[in-house]
C-alpha atoms as one frame of an Amber mdcrd trajectory, in Angstrom:
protein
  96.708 120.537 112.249  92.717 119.908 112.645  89.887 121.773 111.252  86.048
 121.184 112.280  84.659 117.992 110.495  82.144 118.465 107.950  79.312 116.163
 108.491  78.014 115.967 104.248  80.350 115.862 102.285  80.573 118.642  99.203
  82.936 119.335  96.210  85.051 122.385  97.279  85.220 125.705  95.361  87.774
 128.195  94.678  85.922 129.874  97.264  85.552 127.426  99.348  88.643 126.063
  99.129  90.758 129.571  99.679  88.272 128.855 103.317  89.757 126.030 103.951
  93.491 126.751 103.132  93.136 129.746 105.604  91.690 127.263 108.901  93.699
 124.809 108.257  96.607 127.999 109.247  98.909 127.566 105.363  98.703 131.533
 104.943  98.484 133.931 107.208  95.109 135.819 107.860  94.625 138.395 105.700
  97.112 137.469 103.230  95.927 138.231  99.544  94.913 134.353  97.825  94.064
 133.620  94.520  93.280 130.145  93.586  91.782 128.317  90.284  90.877 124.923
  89.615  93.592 123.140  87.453  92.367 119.672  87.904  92.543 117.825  83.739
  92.360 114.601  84.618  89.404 112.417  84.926  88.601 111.448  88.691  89.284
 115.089  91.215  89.222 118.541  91.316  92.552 120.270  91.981  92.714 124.041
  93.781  96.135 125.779  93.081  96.444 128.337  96.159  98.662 131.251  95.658
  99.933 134.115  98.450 100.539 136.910  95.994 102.618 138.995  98.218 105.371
 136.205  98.332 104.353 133.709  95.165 104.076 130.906  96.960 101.139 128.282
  97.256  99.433 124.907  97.954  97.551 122.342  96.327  94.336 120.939  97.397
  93.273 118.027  95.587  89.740 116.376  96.447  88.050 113.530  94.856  85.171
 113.251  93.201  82.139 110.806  94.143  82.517 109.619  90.185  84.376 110.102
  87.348  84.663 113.209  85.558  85.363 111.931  81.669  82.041 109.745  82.265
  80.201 112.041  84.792  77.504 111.229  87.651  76.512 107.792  85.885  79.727
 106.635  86.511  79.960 106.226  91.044  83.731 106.024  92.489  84.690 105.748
  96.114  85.975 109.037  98.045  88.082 106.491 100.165  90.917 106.893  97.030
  92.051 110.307  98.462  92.867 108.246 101.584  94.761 105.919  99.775  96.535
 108.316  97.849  97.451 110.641 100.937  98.964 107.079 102.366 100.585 106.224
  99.289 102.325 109.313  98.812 103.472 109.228 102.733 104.470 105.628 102.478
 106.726 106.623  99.356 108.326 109.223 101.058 110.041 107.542 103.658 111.878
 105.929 100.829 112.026 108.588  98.235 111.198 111.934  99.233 112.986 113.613
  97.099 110.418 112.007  94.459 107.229 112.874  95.226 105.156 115.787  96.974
 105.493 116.697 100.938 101.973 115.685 102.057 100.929 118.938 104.639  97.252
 117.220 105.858  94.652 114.904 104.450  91.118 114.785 105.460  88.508 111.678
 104.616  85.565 112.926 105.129  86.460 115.793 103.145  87.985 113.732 100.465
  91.198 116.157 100.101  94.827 115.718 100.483  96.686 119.018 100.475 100.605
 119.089  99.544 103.391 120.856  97.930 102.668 123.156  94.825 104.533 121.909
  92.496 104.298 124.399  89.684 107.252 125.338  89.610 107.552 122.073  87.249
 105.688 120.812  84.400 103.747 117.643  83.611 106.151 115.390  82.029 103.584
 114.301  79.074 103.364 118.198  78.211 106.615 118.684  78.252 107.696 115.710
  75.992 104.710 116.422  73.200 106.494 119.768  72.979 110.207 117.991  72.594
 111.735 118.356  76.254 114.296 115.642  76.799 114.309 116.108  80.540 117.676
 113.991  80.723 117.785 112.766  84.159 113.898 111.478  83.949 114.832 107.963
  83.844 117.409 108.065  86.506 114.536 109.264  88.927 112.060 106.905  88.027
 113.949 104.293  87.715 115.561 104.904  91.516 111.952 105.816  92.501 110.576
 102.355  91.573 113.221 100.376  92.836 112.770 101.355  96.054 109.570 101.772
  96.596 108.839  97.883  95.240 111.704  96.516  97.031 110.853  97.852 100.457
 107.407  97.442 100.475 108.111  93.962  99.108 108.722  90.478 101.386 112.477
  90.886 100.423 112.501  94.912 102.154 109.667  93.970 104.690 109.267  91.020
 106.462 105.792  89.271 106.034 104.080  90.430 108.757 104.987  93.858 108.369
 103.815  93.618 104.690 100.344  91.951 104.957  99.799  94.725 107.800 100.558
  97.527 104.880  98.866  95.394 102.018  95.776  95.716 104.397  95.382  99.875
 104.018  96.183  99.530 100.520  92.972  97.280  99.125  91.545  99.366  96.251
  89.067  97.576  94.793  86.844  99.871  92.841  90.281 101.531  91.264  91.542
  98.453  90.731  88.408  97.660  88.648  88.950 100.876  86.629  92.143  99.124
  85.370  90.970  95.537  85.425  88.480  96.704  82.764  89.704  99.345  81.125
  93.353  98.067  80.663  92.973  94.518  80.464  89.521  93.801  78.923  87.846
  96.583  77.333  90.228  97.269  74.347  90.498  93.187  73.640  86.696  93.310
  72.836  83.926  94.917  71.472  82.643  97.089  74.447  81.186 100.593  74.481
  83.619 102.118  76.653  85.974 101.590  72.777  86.627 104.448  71.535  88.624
 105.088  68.067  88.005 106.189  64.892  86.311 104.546  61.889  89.037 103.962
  59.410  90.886 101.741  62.498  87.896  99.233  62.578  89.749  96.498  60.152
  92.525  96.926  62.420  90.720  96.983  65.775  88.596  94.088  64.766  91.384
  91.816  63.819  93.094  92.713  67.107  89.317  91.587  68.565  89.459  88.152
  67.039  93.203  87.319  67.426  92.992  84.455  70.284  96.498  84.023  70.637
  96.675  87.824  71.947  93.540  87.431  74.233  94.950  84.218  75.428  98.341
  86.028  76.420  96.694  89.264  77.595  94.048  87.047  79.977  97.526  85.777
  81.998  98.785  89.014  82.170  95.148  90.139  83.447  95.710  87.105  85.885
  99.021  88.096  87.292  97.634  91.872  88.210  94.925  90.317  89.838  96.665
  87.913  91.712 100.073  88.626  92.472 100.597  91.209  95.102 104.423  91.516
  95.415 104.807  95.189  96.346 102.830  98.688  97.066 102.542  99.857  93.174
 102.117 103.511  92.631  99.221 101.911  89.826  98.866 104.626  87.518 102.265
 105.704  86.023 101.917 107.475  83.206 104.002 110.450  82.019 100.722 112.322
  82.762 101.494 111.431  86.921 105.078 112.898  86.380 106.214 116.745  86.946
 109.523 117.552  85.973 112.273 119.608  85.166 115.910 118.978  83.608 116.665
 118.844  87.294 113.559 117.654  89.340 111.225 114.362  88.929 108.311 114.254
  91.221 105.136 111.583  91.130 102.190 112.234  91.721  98.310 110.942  91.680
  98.987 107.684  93.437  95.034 106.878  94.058  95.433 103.878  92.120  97.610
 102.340  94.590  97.533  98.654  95.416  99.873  95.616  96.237 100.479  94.280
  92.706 103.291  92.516  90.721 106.707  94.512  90.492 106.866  94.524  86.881
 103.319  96.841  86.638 104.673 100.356  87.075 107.925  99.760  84.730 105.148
  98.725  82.551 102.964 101.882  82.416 105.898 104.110  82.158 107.659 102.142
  79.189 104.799 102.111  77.373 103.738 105.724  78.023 107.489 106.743  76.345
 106.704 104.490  73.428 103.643 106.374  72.993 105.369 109.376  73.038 107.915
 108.565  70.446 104.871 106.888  68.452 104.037 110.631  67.708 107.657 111.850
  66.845 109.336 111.664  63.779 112.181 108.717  63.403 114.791 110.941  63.531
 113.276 112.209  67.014 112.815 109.418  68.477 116.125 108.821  70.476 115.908
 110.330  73.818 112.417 108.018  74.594 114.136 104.528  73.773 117.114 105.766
  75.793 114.620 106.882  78.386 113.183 103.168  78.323 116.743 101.374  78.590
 117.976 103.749  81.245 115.182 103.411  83.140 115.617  99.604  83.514 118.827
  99.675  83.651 118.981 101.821  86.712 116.004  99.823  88.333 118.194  96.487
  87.951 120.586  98.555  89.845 119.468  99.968  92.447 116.860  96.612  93.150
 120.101  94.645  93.212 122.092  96.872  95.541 119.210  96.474  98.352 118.688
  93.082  97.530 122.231  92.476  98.362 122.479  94.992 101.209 118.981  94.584
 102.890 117.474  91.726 101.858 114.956  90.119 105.043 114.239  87.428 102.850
 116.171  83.850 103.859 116.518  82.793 100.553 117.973  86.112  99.164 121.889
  84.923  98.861 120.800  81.716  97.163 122.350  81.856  93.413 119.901  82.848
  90.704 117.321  84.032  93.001 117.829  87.257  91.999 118.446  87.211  88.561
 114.741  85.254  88.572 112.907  87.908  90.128 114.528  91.018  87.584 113.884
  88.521  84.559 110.197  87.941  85.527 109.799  91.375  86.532 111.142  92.474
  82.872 109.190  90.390  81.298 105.779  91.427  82.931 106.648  95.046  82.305
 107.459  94.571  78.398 103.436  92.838  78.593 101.694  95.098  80.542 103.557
  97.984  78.521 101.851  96.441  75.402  98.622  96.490  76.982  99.174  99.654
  78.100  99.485 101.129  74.317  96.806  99.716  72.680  94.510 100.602  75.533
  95.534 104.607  74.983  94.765 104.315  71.243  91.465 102.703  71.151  90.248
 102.403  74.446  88.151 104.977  76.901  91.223 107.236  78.037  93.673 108.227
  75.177  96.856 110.586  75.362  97.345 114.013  73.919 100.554 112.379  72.469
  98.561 110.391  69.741  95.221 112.381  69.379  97.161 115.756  69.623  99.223
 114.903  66.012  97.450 117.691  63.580  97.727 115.496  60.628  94.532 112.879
  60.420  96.547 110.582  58.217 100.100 110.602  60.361  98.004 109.825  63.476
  96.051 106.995  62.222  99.448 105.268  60.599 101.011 106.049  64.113  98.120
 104.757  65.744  97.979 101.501  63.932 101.558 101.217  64.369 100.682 101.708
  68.400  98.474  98.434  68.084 101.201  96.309  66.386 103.258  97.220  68.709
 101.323  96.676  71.683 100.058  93.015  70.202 104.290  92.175  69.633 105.285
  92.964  73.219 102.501  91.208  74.529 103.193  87.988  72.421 106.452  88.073
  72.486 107.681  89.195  75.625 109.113  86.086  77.337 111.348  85.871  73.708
 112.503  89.490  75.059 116.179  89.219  76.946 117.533  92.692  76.467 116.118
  95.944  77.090 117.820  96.947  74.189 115.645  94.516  71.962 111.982  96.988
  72.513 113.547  99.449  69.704 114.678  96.885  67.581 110.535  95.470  68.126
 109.524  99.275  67.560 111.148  99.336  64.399 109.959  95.832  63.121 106.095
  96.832  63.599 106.319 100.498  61.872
């Protein structure tokens, strides 16, 4: 499917992009279209298509030359949409009952149009408001295990990998997390933000040296260890689901990183979700956290058993070394994960969105204890199991 190349490159319209929707041949001529901008996260614009005579649509995503929560001041490369339009490709030949069908991608136009997906509902949403969605962790927890382990040297073998490591070097994303993730939040910097009756508490987390010293290996090892294609960005915000359906989306982030990464971002996204819940409510995320482990040990083990390239694979305690380090990463970067959403640049609607001033500061310094205990103390962590027992010990 081809359209004619647009030499300057321009942020699309509705009008615009109900053009473009009709040459690229997705509705027939004629056919009544309405379409509104959706996008509510920081980086694209996002055009939901609809054929009113039949109900059904398209998405168009395009990136932005910079970052919408900052603005013009803030420069980002258009090449993301490419690497998201791969990433989501790449995933489904593994799992495409996971993520989006991909129906064209365009660089020049910075867009990547797929599957409307509204049908579902953002998985952060949905949980605020109470949804359990039961088979959530099943999904992601299939969905990460095979996407690491066959992009990995143990699905892959090496030459095969470097060659896909190659179209996956994101840089100036990578930076995004680099700095806001792993830096920002562990100092005084003006991307902070939080509010005023947290500054005892942020400031003691600013001059704790045993927690910078931890968090600046865990910085290390996302810089440095590229193990498998990482979807970079998992939050429950990247999610749409149903009680039935799981799909991931918003893979611009993308890079070859360390396996534990991803587990990390989505453990740590639950535990921010059940930081806003009452105890009593509280279940069905820490059960979403084991299960989705649990399932990932799984599944990793079958293929490592079953399709394993690597030479070494069948010698004893091989594998059981890569799922403990992997663990153990994720419980980290899950801690850095949390305290980064309550005082640095990009928060959640999980924390900020709790009515009562006083709950949400006690739940958001309860956030930063928690994130400073699973970063110091996750190679002491063995079980799954023990990150509710840790939740419990920092309330």
């Amino acid at each position: 499917m081809a359209i004619s190349k647009q030499s300057v490159y321009e942020p699309l319209t509705e009008s615009t992009a109900i053009s473009l929707a009709l040459r690229l041949g997705l509705f027939p001529e004629g056919a009544p279209l309405t379409c509104r901008e959706i996008g509510d996260g920081n980086l694209n614009l996002v055009f939901h298509i609809v054929d009113q005579t039949n109900n059904k649509g398209v998405i168009i995503k395009q990136a932005l030359p910079y970052a919408k929560v900052v603005g013009e001041s803030w420069p980002l490369t258009l090449k993301r949409a490419v690497i998201e339009s791969n990433a989501l490709r790449t995933f489904a030949s593994y799992v495409p009952e996971y993520v989006p069908k991909v129906y064209y991608s365009d660089e020049s136009l910075a867009i990547t149009v797929m599957e409307d997906l509204s049908h579902l509902q953002i998985a952060r949403k949905g949980l605020i408001e109470g949804k359990t969605y039961p088979l959530l962790s099943q999904h992601i927890g299939e969905f990460l295990a095979k996407t690491l382990f066959y992009t990995s040297d143990f699905g892959l073998n090496q030459q095969q990998k470097k060659q896909l490591a190659q179209s996956f070097v994101n840089p100036e994303l990578c930076k995004i997390t680099e700095d806001l993730v792993f830096t920002d939040p562990f100092f005084d910097h003006d991307t902070n933000n939080f509010e005023e009756e947290l500054r005892n508490d942020v400031e003691t987390l600013w001059n704790d040296s045993a927690l910078k010293l931890e968090t600046a290996k865990l910085k290390r090892k996302f810089l440095t260890e590229g193990d498998a294609l990482l979807h970079g960005d998992l939050h429950t915000g990247s999610i749409f689901a149903s009680d039935e359906e799981t799909k991931v989306i918003d893979p611009e982030f993308a890079f070859y990183g360390p396996l534990g990464f991803d587990l990390g971002q989505f453990f740590a996204n639950l535990l921010l979700n059940a930081l806003s819940r009452n105890a009593e409510e509280r279940e069905p995320l820490f059960v979403h956290v084991e299960k989705t482990w649990e399932v990932f040990e799984q599944t990793f083990s079958e293929l490592w058993q079953n399709h394993n390239v690597e030479t070494y694979a069948k010698v004893p305690g091989f594998l059981q070394e890569v799922l403990d380090k992997t663990l153990t990463d994720a419980i980290g970067f899950a801690g850095c994960e949390v305290i980064r959403r309550t005082i640095g640049l990009a928060h959640v609607a999980d924390l900020d969105g709790i009515e009562d001033k006083e709950k949400r500061l006690n739940a958001k310094r309860h956030a930063l204890r928690l994130g400073k205990t699973l970063i110091l103390k996750r190679e002491s962590i063995n079980k799954i199991q023990e990150i509710r027992e840790l939740f419990a010990q920092t309330n």
